[in-house]
DOLO-159368 format. One record per residue (C-alpha): x, y, z; residue in three letters; residue number from 1. Coordinates in nm, 4 decimals. Layout:
PT        c1        c2        c3  residuo  num
PT         X         Y         Z      ALA  NUM
...
***
This chain:
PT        c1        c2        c3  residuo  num
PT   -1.7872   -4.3518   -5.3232      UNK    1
PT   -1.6406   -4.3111   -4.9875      UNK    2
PT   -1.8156   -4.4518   -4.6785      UNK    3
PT   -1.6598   -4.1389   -4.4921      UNK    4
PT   -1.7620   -3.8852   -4.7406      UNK    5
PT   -1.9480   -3.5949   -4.5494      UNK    6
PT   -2.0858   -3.2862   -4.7889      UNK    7
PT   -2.0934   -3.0079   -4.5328      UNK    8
PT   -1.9859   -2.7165   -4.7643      UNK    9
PT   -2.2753   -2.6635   -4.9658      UNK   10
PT   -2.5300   -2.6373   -4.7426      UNK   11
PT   -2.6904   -2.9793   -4.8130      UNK   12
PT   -2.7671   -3.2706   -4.4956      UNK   13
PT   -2.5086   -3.5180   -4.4670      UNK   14
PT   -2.4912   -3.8168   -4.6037      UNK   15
PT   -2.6695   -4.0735   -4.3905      UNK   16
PT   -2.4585   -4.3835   -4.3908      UNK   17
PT   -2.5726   -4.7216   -4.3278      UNK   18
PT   -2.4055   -4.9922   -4.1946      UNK   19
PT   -2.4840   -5.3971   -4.2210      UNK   20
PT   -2.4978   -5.6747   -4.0177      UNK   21
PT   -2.5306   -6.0726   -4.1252      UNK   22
PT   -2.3754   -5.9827   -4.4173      UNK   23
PT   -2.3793   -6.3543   -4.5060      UNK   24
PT   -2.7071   -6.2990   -4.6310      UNK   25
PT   -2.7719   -6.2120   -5.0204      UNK   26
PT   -3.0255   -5.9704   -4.8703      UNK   27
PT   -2.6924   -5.7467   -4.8303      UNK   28
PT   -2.6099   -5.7779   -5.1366      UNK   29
PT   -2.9413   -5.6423   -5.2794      UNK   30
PT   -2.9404   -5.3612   -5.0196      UNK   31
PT   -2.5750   -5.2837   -5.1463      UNK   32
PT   -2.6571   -5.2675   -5.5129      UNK   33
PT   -2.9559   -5.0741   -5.4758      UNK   34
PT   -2.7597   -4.7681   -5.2570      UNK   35
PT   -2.4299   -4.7517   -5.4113      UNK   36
PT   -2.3800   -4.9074   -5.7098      UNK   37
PT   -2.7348   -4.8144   -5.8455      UNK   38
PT   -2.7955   -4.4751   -5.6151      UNK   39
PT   -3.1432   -4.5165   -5.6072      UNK   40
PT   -3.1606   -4.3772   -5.2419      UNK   41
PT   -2.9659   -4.0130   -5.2746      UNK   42
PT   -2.8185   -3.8824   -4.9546      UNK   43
PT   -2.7882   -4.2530   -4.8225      UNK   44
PT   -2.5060   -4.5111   -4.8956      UNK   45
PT   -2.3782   -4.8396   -4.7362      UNK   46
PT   -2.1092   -4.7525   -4.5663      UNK   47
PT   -2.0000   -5.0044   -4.2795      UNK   48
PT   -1.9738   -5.3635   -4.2856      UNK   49
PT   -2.0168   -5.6041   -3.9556      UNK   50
PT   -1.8662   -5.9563   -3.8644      UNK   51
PT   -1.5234   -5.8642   -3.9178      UNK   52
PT   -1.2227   -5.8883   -4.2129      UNK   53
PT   -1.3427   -6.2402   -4.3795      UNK   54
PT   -1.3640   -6.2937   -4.7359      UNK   55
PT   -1.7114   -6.2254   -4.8210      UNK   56
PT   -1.7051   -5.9445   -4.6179      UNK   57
PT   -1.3661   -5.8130   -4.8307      UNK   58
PT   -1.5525   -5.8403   -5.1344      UNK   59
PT   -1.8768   -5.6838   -5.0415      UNK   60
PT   -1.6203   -5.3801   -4.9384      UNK   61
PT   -1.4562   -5.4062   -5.2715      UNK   62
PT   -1.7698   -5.4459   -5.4768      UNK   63
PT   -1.9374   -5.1612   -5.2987      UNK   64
PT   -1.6618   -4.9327   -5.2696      UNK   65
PT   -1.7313   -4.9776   -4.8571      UNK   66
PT   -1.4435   -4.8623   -4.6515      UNK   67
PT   -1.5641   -4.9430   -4.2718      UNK   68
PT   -1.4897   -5.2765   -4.1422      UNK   69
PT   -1.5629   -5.3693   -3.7995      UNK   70
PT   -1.5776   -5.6980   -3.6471      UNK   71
PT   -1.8751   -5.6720   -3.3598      UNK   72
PT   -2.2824   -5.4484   -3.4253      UNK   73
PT   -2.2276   -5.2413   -3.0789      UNK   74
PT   -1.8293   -5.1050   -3.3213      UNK   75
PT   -2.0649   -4.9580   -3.5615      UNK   76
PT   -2.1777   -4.7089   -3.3489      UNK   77
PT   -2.0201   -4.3653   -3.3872      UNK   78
PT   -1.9685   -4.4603   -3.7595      UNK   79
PT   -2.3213   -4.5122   -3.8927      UNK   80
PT   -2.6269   -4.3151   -3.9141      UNK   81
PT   -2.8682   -4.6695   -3.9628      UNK   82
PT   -2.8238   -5.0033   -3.9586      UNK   83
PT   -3.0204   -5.2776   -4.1345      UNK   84
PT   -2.9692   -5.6731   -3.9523      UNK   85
PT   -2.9799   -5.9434   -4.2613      UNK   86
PT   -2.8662   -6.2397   -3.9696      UNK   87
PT   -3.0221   -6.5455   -4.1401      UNK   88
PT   -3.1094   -6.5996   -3.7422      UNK   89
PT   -3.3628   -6.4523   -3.6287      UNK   90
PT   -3.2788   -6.5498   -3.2805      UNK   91
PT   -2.9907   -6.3290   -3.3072      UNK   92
PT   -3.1405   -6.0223   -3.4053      UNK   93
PT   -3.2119   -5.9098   -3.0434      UNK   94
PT   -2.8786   -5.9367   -2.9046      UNK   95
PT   -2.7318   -5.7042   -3.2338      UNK   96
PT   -3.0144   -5.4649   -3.2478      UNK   97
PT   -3.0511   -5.3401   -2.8939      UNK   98
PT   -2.6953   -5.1702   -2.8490      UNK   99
PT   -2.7755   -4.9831   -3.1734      UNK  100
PT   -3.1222   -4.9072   -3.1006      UNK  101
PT   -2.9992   -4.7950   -2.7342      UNK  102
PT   -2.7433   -4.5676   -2.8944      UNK  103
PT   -3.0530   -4.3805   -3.0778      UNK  104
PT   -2.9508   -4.5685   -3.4522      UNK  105
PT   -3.2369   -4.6589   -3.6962      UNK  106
PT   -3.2490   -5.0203   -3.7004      UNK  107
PT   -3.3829   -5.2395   -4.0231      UNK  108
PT   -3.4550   -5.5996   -3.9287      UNK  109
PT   -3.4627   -5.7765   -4.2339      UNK  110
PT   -3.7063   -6.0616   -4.1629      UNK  111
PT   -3.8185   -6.1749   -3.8322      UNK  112
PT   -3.7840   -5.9471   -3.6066      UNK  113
PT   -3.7296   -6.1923   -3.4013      UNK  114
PT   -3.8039   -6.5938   -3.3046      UNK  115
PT   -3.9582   -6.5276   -2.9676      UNK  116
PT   -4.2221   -6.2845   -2.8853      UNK  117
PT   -3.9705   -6.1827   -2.5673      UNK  118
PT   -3.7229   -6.1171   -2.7941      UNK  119
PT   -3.9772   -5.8959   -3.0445      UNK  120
PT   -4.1062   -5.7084   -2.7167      UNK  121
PT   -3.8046   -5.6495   -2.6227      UNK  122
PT   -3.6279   -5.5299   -2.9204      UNK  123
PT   -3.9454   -5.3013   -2.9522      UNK  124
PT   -3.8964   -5.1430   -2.5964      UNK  125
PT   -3.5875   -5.0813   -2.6262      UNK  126
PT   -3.6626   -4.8803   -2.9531      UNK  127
PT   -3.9625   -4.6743   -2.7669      UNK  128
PT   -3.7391   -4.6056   -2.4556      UNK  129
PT   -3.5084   -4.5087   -2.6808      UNK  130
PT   -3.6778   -4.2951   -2.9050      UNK  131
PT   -3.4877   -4.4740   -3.2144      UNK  132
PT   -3.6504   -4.5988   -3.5592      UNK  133
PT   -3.7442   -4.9648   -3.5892      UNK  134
PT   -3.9094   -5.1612   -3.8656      UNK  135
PT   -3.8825   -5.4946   -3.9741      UNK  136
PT   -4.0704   -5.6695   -4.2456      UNK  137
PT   -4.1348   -5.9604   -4.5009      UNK  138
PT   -4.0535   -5.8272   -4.8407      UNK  139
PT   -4.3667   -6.0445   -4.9355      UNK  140
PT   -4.5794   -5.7857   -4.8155      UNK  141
PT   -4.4730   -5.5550   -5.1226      UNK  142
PT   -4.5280   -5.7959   -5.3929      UNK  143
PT   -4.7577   -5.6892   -5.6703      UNK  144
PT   -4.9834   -6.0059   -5.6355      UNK  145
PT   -5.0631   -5.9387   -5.2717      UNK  146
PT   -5.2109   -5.6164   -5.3614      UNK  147
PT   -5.4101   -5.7794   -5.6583      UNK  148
PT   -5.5638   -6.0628   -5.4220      UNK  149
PT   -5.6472   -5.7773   -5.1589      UNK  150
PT   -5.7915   -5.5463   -5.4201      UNK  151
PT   -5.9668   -5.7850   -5.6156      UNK  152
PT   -6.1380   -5.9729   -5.2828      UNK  153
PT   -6.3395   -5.6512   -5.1976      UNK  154
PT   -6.5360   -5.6978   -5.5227      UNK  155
PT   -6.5413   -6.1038   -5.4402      UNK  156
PT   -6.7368   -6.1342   -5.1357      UNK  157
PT   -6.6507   -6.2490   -4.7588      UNK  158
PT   -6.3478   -6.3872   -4.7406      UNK  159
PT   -6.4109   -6.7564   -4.5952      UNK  160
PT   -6.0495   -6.9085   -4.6222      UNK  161
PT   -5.7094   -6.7964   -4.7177      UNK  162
PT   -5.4046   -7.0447   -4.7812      UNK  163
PT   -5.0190   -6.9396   -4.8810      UNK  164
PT   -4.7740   -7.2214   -4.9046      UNK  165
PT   -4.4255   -7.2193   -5.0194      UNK  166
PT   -4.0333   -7.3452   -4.8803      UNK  167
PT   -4.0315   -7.3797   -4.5202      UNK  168
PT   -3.8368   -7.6208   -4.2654      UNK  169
PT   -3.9260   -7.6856   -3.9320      UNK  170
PT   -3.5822   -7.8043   -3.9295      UNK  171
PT   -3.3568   -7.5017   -4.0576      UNK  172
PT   -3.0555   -7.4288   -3.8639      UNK  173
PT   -3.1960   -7.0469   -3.8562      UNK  174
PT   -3.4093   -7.1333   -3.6259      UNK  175
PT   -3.6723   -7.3369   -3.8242      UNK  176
PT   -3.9876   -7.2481   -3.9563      UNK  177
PT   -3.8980   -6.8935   -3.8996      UNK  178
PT   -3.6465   -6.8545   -4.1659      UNK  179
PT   -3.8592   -6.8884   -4.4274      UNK  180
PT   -4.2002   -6.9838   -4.3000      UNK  181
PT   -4.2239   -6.5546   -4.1570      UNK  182
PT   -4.2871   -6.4630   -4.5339      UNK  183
PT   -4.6402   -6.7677   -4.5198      UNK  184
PT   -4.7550   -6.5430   -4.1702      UNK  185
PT   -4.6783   -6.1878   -4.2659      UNK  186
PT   -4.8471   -6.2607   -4.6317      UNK  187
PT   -5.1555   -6.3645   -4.4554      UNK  188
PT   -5.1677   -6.0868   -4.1959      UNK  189
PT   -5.0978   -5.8207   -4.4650      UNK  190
PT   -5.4197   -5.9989   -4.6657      UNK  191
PT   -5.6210   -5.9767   -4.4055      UNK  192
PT   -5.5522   -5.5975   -4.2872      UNK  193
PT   -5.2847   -5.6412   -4.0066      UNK  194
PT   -5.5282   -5.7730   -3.7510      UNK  195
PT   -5.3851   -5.7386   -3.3769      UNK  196
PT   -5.3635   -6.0996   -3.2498      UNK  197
PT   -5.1752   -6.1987   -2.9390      UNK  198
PT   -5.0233   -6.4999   -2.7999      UNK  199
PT   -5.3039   -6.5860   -2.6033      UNK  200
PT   -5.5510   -6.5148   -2.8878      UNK  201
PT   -5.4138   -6.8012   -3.1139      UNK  202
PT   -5.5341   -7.1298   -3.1311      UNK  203
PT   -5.3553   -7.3721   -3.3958      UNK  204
PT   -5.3225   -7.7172   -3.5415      UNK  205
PT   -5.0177   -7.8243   -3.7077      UNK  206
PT   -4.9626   -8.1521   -3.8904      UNK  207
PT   -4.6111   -8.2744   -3.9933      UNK  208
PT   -4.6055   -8.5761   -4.3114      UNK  209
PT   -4.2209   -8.6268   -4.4582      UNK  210
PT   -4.1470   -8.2961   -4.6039      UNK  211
PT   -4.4753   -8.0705   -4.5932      UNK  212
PT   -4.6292   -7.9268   -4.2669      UNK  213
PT   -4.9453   -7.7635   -4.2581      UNK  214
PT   -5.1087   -7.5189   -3.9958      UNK  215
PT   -5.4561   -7.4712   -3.9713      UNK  216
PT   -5.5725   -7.1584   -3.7407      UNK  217
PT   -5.7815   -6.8672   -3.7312      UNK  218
PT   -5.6503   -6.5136   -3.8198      UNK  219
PT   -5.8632   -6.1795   -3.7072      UNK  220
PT   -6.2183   -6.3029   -3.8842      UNK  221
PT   -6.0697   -6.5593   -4.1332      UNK  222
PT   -5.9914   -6.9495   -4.1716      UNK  223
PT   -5.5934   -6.9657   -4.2712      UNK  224
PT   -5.4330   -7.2450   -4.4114      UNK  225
PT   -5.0090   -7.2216   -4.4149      UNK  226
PT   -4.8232   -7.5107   -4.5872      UNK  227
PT   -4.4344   -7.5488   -4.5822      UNK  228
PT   -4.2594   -7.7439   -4.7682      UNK  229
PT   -3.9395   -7.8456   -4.7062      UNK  230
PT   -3.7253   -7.6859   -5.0087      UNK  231
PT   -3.4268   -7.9270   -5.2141      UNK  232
PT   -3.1441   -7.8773   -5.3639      UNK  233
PT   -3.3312   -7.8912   -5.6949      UNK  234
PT   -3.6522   -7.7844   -5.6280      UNK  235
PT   -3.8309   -7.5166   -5.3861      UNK  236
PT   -4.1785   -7.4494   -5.3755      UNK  237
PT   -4.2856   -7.1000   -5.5053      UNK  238
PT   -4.5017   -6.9014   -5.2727      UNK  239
PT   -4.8467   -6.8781   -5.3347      UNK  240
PT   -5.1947   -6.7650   -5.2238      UNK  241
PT   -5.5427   -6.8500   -5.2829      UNK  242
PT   -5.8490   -6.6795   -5.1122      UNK  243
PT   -6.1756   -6.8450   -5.0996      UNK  244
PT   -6.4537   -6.5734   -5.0958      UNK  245
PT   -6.7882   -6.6073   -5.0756      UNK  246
PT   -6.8426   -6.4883   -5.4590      UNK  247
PT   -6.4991   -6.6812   -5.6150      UNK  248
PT   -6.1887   -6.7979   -5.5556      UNK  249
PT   -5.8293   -6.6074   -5.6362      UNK  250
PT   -5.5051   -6.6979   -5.6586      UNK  251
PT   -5.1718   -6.6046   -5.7415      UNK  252
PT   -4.8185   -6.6890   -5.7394      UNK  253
PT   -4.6042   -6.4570   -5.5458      UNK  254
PT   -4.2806   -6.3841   -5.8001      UNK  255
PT   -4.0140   -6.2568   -5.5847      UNK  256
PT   -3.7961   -6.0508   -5.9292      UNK  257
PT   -3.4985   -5.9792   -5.8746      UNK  258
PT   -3.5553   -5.6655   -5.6702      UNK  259
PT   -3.7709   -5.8020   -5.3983      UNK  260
PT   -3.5940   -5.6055   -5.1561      UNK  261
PT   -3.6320   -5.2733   -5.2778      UNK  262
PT   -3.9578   -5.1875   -5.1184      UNK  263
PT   -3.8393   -5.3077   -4.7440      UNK  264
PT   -3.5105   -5.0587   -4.8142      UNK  265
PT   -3.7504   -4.7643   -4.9489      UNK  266
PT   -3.9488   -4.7982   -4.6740      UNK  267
PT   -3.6540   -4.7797   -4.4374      UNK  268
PT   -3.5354   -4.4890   -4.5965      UNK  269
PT   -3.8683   -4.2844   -4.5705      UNK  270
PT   -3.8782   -4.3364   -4.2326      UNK  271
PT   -3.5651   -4.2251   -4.1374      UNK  272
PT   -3.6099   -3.8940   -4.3832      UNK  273
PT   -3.9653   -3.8556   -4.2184      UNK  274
PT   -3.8945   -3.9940   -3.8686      UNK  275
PT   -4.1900   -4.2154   -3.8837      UNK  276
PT   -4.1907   -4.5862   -3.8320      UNK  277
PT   -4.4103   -4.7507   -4.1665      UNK  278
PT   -4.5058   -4.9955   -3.9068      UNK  279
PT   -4.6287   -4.9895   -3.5590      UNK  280
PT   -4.5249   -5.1961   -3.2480      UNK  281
PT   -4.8505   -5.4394   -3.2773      UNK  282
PT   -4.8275   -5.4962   -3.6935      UNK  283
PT   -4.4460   -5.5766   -3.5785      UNK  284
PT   -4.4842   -5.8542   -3.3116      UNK  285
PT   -4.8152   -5.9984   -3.4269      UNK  286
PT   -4.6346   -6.2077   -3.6612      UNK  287
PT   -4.4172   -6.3867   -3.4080      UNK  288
PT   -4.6528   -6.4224   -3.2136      UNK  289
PT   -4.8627   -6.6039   -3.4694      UNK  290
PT   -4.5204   -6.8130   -3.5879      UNK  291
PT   -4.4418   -6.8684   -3.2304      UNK  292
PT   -4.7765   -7.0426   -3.1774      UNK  293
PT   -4.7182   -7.2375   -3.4941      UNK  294
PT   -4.3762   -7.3400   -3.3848      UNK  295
PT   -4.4968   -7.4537   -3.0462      UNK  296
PT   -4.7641   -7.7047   -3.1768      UNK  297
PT   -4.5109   -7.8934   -3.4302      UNK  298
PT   -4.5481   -8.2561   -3.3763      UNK  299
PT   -4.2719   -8.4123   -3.1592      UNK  300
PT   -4.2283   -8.6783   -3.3849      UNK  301
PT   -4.2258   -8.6754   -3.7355      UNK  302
PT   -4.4479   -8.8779   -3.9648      UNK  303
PT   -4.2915   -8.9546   -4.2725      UNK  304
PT   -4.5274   -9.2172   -4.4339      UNK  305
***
């Protein structure tokens, strides 16, 4: 499949292509597999690789059939129709979104959206001025046990407290708690209906013992309860989720399979077939707002009795 293939004799749209950036994550792999090698998405394919002529970018191209390498975001204009941002960083995703999102591009920002709620609002203003799509979201939203907890709770009573744990490190090099600890805070906020919560709204205590931090903090009309645990080489701590209602307690693991991505690229692709964001500006930045505010109480000083 050619990344510069363009049908335009038989009166069908173009091909949209996409193009990738962080392609160091294994996010880009899934997002690879699942448009070209797979073709679940007709009329899209991956067709433009960021970061420059390295190895793993040589054999994504080779295992994807992609024929567009190009070393900096802002060269992928002109040669993409859509982009989706896989930066293990979240505190670069600003910096690599906004020249697309300026030049009118659909952006995907695979989780956060950002580490800084200046960074969110500003990646989301530039996509209003602009008029271009942008979505970003934890692919823990989609997973089947989030629905169950949600669906089963409405028969169960008022919720009274909801807890999710699983990996998280205060001390990642991808900017902390918000490489993995985004999936605890988005799986709470999709629970509890997407409530609009600013900065100034959030009030939050956050312990810190050896390896596990906890944050304790109140989320629309519920008590929430987010543990991280710092993940090994050997061991990482599944996420999870247990809702105390008034009439019983549930709880679930949250199995990410091996498509976990899937629903995060479907979405994408909707909205750039219907031109409608699946999520709006508030559902967006509440999260790092919330993460922020977790991020900000850490402990200075680590206890590790």
């Amino acid at each position: 499949m050619s990344s510069e293939f363009v049908n335009c004799n038989d009166g069908r749209a173009r091909v949209k292509r996409i193009g990738f950036i962080g392609t160091e994550n294994s996010h880009t792999d899934h997002f690879i597999r699942f448009l070209n090698r797979e073709g679940r998405h007709p009329g899209f394919i991956a067709a433009a690789l960021a970061g420059g002529e390295n190895e793993r970018n040589l054999a994504l191209a080779e295992a994807g059939d992609i024929g567009v390498v190009v070393d900096e975001p802002a060269d992928l204009i002109g040669r993409v129709d859509a982009a989706i941002i896989s930066t293990r960083d979240g505190a670069l995703h600003r910096e690599q979104a906004e020249p697309l999102l300026r030049a009118g591009i659909p952006v995907l920002v695979d989780k956060p959206l950002a580490t800084t709620v200046s960074d969110a609002d500003a990646i989301l203003r530039t996509a209003e001025t602009s008029g271009a799509l942008v979505y970003s979201a934890s692919a823990l939203r989609f997973v089947p046990q989030v629905g169950e907890l949600t669906e089963a709770g409405r028969a169960a009573g008022a919720l009274r407290h909801l807890h999710v744990a699983g990996a998280g490190d205060p001390d990642s090099p991808y900017s902390g708690l918000f490489f993995y600890g985004i999936h605890h805070v988005e799986t709470a906020l999709e629970m509890l209906g997407d409530p609009v919560i600013g900065e100034g709204d959030i009030e939050v205590a956050v312990q810190r013992v050896a390896a596990t931090t906890v944050a304790t903090l109140r989320l629309g009309n519920a008590e929430v309860t987010l543990t991280f645990v710092v993940p090994s080489e050997s061991e990482r701590t599944p996420f999870h989720a247990t809702a105390v209602h008034a009439g019983g307690v549930l709880t679930r693991e949250l199995s990410l399979g091996p498509d976990y991505n899937a629903p995060a690229l479907a979405a994408f692709v909707g909205a750039i077939t219907s031109g409608h964001a699946p999520a709006d500006a508030n559902t967006m930045r509440t999260p790092v707002a919330v993460l922020s505010a977790i991020v900000d109480a850490l402990p200075t000083g680590e206890d590790n009795s």
